[in-house]
One Martini backbone bead per residue (centre of mass of N, CA, C, O) as a GRO file, in nm:
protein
  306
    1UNK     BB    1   8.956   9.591   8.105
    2UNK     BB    2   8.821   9.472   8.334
    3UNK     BB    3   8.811   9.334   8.625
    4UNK     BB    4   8.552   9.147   8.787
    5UNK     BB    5   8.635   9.098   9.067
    6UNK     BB    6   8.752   9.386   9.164
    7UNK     BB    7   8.455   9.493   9.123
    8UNK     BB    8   8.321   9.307   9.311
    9UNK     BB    9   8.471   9.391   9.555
   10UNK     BB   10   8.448   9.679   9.568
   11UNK     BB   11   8.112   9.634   9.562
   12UNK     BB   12   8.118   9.550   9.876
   13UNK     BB   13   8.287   9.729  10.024
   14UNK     BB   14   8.072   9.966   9.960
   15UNK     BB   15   7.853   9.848  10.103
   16UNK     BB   16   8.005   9.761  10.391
   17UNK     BB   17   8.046  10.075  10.412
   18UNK     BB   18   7.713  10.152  10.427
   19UNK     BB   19   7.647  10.028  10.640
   20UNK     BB   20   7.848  10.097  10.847
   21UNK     BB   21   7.710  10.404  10.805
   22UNK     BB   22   7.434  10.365  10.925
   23UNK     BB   23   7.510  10.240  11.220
   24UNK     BB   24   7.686  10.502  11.317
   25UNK     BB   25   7.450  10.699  11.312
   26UNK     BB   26   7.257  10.552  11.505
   27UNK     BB   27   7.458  10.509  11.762
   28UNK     BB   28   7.508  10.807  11.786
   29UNK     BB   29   7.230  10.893  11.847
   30UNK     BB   30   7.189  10.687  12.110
   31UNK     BB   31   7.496  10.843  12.235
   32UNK     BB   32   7.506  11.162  12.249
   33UNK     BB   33   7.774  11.151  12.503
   34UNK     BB   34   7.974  11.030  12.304
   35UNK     BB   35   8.283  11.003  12.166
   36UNK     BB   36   8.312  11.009  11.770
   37UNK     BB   37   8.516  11.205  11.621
   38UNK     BB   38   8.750  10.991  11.525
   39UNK     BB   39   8.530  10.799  11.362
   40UNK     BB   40   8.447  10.971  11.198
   41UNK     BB   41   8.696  11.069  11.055
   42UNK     BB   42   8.739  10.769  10.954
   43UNK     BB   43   8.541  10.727  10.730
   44UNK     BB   44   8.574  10.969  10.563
   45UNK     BB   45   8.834  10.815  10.466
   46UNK     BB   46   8.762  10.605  10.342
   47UNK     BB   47   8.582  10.722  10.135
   48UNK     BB   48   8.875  10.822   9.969
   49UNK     BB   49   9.031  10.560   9.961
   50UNK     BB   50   8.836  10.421   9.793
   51UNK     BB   51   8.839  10.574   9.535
   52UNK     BB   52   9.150  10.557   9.489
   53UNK     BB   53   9.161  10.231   9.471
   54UNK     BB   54   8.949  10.220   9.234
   55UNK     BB   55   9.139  10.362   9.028
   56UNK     BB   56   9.386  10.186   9.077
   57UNK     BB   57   9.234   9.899   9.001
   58UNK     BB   58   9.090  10.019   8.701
   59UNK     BB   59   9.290  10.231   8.574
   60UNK     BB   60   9.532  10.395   8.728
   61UNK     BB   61   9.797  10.435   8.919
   62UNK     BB   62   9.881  10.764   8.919
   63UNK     BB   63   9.641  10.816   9.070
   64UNK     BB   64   9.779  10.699   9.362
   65UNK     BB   65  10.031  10.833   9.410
   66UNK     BB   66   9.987  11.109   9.410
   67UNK     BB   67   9.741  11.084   9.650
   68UNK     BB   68  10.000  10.985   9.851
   69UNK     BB   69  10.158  11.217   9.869
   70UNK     BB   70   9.955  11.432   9.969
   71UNK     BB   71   9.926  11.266  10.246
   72UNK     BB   72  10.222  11.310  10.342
   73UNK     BB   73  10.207  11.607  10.318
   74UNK     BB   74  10.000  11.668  10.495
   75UNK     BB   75  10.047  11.486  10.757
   76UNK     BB   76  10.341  11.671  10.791
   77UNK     BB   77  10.213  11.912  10.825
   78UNK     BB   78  10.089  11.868  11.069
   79UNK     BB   79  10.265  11.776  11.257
   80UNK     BB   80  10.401  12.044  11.278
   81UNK     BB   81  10.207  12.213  11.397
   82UNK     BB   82  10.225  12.096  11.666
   83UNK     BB   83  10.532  12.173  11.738
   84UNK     BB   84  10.734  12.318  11.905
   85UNK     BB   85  10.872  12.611  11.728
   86UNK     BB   86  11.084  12.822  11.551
   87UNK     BB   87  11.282  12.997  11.285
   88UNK     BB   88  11.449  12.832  11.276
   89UNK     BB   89  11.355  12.541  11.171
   90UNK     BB   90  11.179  12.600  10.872
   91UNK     BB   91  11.439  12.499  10.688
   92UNK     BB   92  11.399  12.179  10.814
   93UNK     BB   93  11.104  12.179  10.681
   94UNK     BB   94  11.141  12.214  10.381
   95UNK     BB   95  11.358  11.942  10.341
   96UNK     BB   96  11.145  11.748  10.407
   97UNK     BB   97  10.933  11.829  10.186
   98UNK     BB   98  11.157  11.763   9.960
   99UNK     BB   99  11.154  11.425  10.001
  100UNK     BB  100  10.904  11.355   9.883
  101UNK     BB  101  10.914  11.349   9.562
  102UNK     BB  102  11.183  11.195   9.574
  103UNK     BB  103  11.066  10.945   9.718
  104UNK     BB  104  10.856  10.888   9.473
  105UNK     BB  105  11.033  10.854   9.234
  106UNK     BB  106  11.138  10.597   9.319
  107UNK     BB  107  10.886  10.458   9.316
  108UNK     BB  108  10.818  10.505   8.985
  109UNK     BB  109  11.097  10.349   8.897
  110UNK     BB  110  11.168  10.132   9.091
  111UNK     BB  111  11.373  10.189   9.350
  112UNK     BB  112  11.426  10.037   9.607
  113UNK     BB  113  11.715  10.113   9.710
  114UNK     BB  114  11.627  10.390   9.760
  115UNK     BB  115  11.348  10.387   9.903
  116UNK     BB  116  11.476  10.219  10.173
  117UNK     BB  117  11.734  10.488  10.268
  118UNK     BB  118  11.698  10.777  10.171
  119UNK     BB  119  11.534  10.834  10.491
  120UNK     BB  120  11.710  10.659  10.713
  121UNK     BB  121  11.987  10.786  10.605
  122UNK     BB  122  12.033  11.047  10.443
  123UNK     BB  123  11.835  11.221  10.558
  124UNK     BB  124  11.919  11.190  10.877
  125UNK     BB  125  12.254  11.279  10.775
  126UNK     BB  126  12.135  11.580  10.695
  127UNK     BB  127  11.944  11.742  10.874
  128UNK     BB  128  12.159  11.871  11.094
  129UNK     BB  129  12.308  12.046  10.900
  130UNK     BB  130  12.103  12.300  10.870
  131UNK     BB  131  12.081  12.363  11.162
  132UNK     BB  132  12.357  12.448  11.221
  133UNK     BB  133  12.420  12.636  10.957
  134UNK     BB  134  12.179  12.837  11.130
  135UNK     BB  135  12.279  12.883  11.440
  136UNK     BB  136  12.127  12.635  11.567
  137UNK     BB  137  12.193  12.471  11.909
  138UNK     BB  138  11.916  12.513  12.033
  139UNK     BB  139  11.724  12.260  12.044
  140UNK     BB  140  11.904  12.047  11.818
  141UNK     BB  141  11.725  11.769  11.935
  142UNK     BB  142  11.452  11.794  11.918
  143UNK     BB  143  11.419  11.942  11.613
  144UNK     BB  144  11.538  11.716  11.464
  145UNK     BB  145  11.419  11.438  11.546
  146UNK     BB  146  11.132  11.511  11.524
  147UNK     BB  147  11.152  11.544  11.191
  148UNK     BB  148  11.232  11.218  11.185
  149UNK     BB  149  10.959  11.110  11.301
  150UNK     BB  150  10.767  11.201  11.089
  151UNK     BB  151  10.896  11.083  10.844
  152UNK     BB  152  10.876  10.832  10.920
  153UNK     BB  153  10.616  10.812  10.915
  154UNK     BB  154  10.443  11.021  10.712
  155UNK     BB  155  10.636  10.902  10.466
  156UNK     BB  156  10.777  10.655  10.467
  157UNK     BB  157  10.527  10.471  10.593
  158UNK     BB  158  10.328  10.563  10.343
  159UNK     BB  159  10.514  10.496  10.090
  160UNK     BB  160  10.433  10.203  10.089
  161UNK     BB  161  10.132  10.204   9.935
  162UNK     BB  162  10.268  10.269   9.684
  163UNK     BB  163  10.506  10.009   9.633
  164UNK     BB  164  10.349   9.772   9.563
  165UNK     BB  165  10.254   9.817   9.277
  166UNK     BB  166  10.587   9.846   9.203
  167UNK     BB  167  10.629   9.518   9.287
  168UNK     BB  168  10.315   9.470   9.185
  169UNK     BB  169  10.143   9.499   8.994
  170UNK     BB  170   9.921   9.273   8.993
  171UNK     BB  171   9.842   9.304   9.305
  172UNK     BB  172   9.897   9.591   9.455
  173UNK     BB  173   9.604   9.738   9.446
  174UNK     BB  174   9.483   9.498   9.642
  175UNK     BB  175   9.684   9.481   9.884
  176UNK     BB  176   9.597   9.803   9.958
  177UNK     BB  177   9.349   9.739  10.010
  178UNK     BB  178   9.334   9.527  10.189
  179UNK     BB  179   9.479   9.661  10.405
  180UNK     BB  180   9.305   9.937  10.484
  181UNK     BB  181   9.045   9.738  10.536
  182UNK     BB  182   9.183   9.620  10.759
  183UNK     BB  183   9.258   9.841  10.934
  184UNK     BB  184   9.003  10.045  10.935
  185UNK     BB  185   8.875   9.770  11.141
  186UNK     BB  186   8.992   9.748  11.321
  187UNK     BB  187   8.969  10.091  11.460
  188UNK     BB  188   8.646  10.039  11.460
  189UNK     BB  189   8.648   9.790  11.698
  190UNK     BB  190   8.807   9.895  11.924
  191UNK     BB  191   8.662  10.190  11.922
  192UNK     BB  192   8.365  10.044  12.002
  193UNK     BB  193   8.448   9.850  12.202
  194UNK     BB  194   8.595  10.049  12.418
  195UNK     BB  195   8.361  10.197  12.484
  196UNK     BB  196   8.111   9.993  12.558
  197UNK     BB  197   8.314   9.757  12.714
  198UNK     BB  198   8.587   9.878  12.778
  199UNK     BB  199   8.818   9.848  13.084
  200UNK     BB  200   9.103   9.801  13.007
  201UNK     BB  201   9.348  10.028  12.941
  202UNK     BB  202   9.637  10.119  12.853
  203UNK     BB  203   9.674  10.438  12.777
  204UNK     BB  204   9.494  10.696  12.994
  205UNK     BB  205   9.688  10.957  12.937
  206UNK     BB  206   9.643  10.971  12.595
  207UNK     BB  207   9.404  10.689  12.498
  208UNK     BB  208   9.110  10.581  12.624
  209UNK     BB  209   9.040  10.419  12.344
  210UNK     BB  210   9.232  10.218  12.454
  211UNK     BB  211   9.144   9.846  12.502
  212UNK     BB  212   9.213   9.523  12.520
  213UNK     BB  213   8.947   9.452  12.436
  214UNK     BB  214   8.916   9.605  12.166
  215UNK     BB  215   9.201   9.444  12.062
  216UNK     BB  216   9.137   9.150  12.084
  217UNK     BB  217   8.869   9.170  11.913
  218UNK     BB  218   8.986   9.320  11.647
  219UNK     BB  219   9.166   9.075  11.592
  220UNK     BB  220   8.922   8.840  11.543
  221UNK     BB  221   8.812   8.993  11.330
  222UNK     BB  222   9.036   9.101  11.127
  223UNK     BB  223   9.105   8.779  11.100
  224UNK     BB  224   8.844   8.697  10.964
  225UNK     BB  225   8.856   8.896  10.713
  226UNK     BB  226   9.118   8.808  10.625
  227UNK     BB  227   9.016   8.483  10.533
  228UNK     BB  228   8.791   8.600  10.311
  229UNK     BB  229   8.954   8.812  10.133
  230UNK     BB  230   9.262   8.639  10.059
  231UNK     BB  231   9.107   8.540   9.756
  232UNK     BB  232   9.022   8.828   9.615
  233UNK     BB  233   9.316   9.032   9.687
  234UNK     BB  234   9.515   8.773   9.722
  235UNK     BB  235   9.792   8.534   9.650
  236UNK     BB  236   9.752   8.383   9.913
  237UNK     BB  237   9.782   8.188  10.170
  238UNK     BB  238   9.619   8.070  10.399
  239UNK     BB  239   9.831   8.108  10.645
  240UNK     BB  240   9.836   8.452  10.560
  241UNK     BB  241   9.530   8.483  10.611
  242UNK     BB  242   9.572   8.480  10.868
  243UNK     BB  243   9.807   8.667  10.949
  244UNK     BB  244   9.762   8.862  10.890
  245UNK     BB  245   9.581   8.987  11.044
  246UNK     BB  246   9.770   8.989  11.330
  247UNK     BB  247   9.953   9.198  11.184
  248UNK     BB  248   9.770   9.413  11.157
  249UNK     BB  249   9.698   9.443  11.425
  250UNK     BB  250   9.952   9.478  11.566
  251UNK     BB  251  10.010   9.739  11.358
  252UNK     BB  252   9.812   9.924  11.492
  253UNK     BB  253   9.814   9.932  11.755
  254UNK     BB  254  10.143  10.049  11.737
  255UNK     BB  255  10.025  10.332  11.572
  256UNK     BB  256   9.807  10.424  11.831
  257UNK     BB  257  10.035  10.442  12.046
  258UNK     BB  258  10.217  10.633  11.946
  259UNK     BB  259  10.093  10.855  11.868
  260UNK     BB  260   9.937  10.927  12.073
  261UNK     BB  261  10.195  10.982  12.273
  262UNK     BB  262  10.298  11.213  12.087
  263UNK     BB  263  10.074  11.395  12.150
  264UNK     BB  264  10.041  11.453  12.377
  265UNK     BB  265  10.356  11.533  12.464
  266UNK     BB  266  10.298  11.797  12.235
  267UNK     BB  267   9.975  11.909  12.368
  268UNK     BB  268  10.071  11.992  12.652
  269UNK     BB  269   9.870  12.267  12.728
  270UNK     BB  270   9.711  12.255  12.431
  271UNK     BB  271   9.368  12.253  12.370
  272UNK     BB  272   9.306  12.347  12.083
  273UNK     BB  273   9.490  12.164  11.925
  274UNK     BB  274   9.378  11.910  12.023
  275UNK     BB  275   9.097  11.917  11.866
  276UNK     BB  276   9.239  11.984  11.568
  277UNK     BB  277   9.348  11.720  11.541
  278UNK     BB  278   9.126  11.502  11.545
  279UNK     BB  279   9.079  11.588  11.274
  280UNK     BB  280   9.308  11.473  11.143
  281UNK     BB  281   9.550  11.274  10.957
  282UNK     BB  282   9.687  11.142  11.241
  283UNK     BB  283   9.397  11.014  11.313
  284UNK     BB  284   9.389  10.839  11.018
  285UNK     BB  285   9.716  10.722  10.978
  286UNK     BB  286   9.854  10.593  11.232
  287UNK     BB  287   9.823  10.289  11.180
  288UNK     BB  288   9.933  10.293  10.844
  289UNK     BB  289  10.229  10.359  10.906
  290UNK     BB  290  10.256  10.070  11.020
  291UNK     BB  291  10.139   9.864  10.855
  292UNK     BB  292  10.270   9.888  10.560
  293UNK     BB  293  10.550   9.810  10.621
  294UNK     BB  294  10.539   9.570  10.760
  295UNK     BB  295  10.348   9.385  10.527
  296UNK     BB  296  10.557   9.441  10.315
  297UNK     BB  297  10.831   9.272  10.437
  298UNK     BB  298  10.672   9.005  10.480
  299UNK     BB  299  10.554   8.971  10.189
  300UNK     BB  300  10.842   8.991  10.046
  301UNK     BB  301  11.032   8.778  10.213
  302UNK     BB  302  10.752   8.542  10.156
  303UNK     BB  303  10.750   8.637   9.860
  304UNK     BB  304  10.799   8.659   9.483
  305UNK     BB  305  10.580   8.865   9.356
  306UNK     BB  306  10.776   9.117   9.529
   0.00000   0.00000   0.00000
C-alpha cells in the first residue's frame, strides 16, 4: 500500500523537474554561446534519482542500496581515472574498489558503528600496506594520500545516502529525497546565477562558475524550498526546516569547491581529461559527496528517530 502523501510529493517533484526542463532548454536556446555543460549533465543525473528514490520511498529500499553502491564504483572509478599513476598503484585501487561492498555490507546489517570507521580508521591504515610491499617507494606519500581523499569523497561521503534509510526505516527514503531535491536546487540556482549575473568569482583558476552572487542567491532559494517541503518530507521541526536549507547549501558550496579545485590540480595540462571530466559522475556528485554525511550527522545527533 503506498503512502499517499510520499506518491503526492514525489509527483509535485517530477512536475517541478519537468518544468525546470523545459526552462533550461529555453535557456540554453537563447544563450548559445555560453557553457551550460556542467548543468546539462546535473539535470540528466537528477531524472536518474529521482526514480532510484521513487522505487526506494514507494517499493524496495534494497533498489536504493544497491543503486547507490554502483555510484559510489563508478564515481571512484572516474576519479582514479584522472589520477598520474603508475603500475604499482594498480593494486592499491583494486583494494579501494574492494571496501566498496565492505562498506554497503554494514549498511545492510545496520552496523552503524563500523560503517562510521571502517573507511576513515581501518582502509586508511591498511592502504599503505599493499602499496610497500608492492616494492613501491617513490611518489608512495602522493599515490596514498590520494587514493584515500577518493574513498573519502566518493565512497564514505556517498555511502551515507544509503544509511539513512537504515537509520531510519521510517523516514529515511524522504530524507534522501529531501537531501537530494535540495542540494541539487541549490547546484543549478548557484551555476545560472553565476553564469548570468554573478561577478564576484571564488575561485576563477579552478572554476569560474562559482560566484558569492550565485553562492548567496542559491543559499536564499535553497532555504526557501527547505521551509516549504520539510513539513511533506520530513518530520523536523520548523526551526530545523529552515537551518537544513542553510546547512546543505553551506555543505554543496563546500563540496563543489574542493572537488573543483582538487580536479584542477590533477589536471593540469592534460586538456582532454578535462572536458572527459565535465561529463563524469564527478561533476554530478560533489556537492553530494558534502551533504551526505555532514546533513546525516547534524540530524542525527539533534533527532532520535536517526
Amino acid at each position: 500500500m503506498f503512502e499517499i502523501e510520499a506518491l503526492i510529493t514525489l509527483l509535485v517533484i517530477s512536475a517541478g523537474l519537468s518544468l525546470f526542463n523545459v526552462v533550461f532548454v529555453l535557456v540554453r536556446r537563447k544563450n548559445p554561446s555560453k557553457d551550460f555543460s556542467d548543468l546539462s549533465v546535473r539535470v540528466k543525473t537528477w531524472w536518474g534519482m529521482l526514480i532510484v528514490f521513487s522505487f526506494a520511498t514507494l517499493f524496495n529500499p534494497i533498489v536504493s542500496l544497491f543503486a547507490l553502491m554502483l555510484l559510489c564504483f563508478f564515481s571512484l572509478k572516474e576519479y582514479f581515472s584522472i589520477l598520474k599513476t603508475r603500475k604499482v598503484d594498480r593494486q592499491l585501487f583494486l583494494w579501494a574498489y574492494l571496501s566498496i561492498p565492505i562498506q554497503f555490507y554494514w549498511i545492510y546489517i545496520g552496523w552503524y558503528g563500523m560503517f562510521i570507521v571502517f573507511i576513515p580508521v581501518y582502509v586508511f591504515l591498511f592502504l599503505p600496506l599493499p602499496r610497500i610491499l608492492g616494492k613501491g617507494t617513490v611518489g608512495f606519500l602522493r599515490s596514498v594520500s590520494s587514493t584515500q581523499w577518493g574513498l573519502m569523497l566518493m565512497v564514505f561521503g556517498l555511502s551515507h545516502l544509503a544509511f539513512y534509510q537504515i537509520a531510519t526505516p521510517e523516514f529515511g527514503a524522504n530524507l534522501v529525497l529531501y537531501l537530494v531535491v535540495l542540494t541539487q536546487l541549490h547546484d543549478a540556482v548557484q551555476f545560472l546565477v553565476s553564469v548570468f549575473v554573478g561577478k564576484r568569482k571564488v575561485v576563477p583558476s579552478s572554476n569560474p562558475n562559482i560566484t558569492w552572487e550565485g553562492f548567496l542567491i542559491a543559499t536564499f532559494v535553497t532555504t526557501g524550498f527547505s521551509y516549504l517541503l520539510y513539513p511533506y518530507l520530513t518530520p523536523l521541526d520548523e526551526l530545523f526546516g529552515i537551518l537544513s536549507g542553510i546547512l546543505i547549501s553551506a555543505a554543496c558550496f563546500g563540496g563543489s569547491l574542493a572537488v573543483s579545485v582538487l580536479k584542477r590540480d590533477l589536471l593540469i595540462g592534460d586538456e582532454e581529461k578535462t572536458v572527459e571530466v565535465k561529463k563524469s559522475y564527478l561533476t554530478r556528485v560533489d556537492s553530494l559527496a558534502y551533504s551526505a554525511p555532514i546533513f546525516f550527522h547534524v540530524i542525527r545527533y539533534y533527532f532520535d528517530f536517526m
